[in-house]
N, C-alpha and C positions, 0 to 999 in steps of 0.2 A: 504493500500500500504506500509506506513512503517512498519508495522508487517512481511508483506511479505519479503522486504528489510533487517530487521535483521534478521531473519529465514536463510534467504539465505547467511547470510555473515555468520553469526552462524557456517554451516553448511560448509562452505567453512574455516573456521576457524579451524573448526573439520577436516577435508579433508588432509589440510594442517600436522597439528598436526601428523595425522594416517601414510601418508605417511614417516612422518621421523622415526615415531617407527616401521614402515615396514624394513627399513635397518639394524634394529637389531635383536638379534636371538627370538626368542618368548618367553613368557612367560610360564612358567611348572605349575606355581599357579593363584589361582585366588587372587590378592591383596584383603583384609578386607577393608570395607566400608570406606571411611572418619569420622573420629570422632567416629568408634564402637569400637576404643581401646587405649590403652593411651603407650605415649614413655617414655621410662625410663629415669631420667637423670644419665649416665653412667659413665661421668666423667666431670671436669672443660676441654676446651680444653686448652693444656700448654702454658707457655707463651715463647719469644724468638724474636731473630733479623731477620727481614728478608727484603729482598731488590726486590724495584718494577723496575719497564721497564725503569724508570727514573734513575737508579741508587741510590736512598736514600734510606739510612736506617730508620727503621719504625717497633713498636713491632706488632708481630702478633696478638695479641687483637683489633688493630685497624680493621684489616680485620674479626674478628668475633664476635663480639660485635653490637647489634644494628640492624640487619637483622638477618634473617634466613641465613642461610652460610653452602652452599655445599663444601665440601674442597677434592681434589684429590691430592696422589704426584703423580709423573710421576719422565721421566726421557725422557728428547727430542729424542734422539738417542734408547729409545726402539722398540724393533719391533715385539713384540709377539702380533697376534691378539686379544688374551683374556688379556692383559695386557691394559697398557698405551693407544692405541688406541681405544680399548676399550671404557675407559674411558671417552675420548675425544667425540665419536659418542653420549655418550649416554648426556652427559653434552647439544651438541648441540641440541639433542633432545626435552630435556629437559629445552631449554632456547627457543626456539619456542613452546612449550607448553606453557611457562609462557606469552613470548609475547603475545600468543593468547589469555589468561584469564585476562582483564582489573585488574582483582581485584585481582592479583596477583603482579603488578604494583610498583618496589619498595621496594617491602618485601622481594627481596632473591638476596643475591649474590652467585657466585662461585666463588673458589679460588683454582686454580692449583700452587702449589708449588712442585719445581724439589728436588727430594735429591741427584743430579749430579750436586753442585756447582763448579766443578773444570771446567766442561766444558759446562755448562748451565748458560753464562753467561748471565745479562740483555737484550743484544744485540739479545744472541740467543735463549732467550726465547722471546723475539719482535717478531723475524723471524717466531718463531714457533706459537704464538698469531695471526700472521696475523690479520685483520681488525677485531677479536672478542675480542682485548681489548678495541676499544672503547668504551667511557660510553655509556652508553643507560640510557633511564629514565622507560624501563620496568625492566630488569636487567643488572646490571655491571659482568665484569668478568676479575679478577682478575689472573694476571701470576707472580707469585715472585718465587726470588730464594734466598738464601745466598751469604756470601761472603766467607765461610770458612765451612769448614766437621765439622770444632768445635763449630761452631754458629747452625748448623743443627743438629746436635745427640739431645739433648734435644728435639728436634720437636719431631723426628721420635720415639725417646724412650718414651716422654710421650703419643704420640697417640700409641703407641705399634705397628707402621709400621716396620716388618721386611725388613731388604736390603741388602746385600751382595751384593761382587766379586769374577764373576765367575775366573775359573783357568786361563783364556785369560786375565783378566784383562780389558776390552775391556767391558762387558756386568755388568748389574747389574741384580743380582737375588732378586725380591722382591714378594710377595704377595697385589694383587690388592686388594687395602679397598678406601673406602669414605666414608667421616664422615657428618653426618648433624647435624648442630649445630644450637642452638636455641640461640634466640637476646640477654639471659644472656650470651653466651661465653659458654655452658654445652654440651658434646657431649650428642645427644639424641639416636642416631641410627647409625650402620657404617655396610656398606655392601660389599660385598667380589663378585666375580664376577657372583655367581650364581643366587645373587638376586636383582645385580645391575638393571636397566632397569627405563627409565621416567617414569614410569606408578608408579607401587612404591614407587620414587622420590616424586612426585607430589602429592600422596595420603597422603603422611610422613609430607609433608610440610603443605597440608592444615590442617591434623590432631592437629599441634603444630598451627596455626591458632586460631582455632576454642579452643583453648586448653588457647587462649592466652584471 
């Protein structure tokens, strides 16, 4: 009977899981096995100021150091579907997959950080976190932003995120990447919107796992 009973949660764990990677566009490749290939370490990810939902300042090492660490920028006010929202869909995905793998439990954060400090303030990245910053003890998930365009350029230059303003002033022009970084602080992987997707996500993370 308990065989049966975790089969069936198993199953409905999976169920769960599938449905959220349904709301995304499909996959073009078949993702490589867990553990049949190794990630590069690409780069240290850079250091710098950055400010949480609480208002305090705090160097970004804190947030990737020690976990595995999914890191997005955004921009609150974006609106382009393959962009920032993007993002955001596949993150949640992505954090219900992990909920649903006990032994995943703890080993990963994400970190959404805006490069719209002028008007992604604390407050209104709160607004925009809604109820998925609070902790959780499967994963946390982290919303910072700056206090100043001059405390952010080193971010964005050392991860190499392009960002622009458009002629309206009004829009930023950037290029969608995510960076996954392993528990030294070392970018291992960064993916651009074609190969974004939890499925990916999740195979990168358990490969740096299994790698650890």
């Amino acid at each position: 009977m308990r065989r049966l009973l975790a089969a069936a949660l198993a199953c409905a764990a999976q169920g769960a899981a599938a449905h959220h990677f349904e709301l995304l566009p499909p996959l073009e490749f078949e993702p490589p096995k867990v553990g049949s290939y190794s990630l590069y370490h690409i780069m240290p990810a850079p250091e710098g100021r950055v400010v949480g939902l609480d208002g305090k300042s705090a160097p970004l090492s804190r947030y990737t150091r020690g976990e595995i660490t999914v890191l997005g920028f955004i921009y609150t006010t974006c609106s382009d579907p393959d962009g920032c929202p993007l993002a955001y869909r596949v993150f949640d995905a992505l954090k219900q997959a992990i909920v649903d793998t006990p032994s995943l439990h703890g080993k990963v954060r994400f970190v959404t950080l805006s490069f719209d400090p002028a008007r992604d303030t604390p407050e209104v990245m709160q607004a925009y976190a809604g109820s998925r910053a609070r902790r959780s003890k499967e994963v946390d998930w982290y919303f910072l932003t700056t206090r100043s365009a001059r405390e952010l350029m080193p971010l964005v230059e050392g991860f190499g995120q392009d960002v622009r303003t458009t002629r309206s002033g009004r829009e930023l022009s950037h290029v969608l990447k995510v960076f996954l970084i392993d528990r030294a602080g070392d970018v291992r992987e960064i993916y651009s919107s074609n190969f974004l997707h939890p499925q990916v996500l999740l195979n990168d993370i358990r490969t740096l796992l299994l790698e650890e």
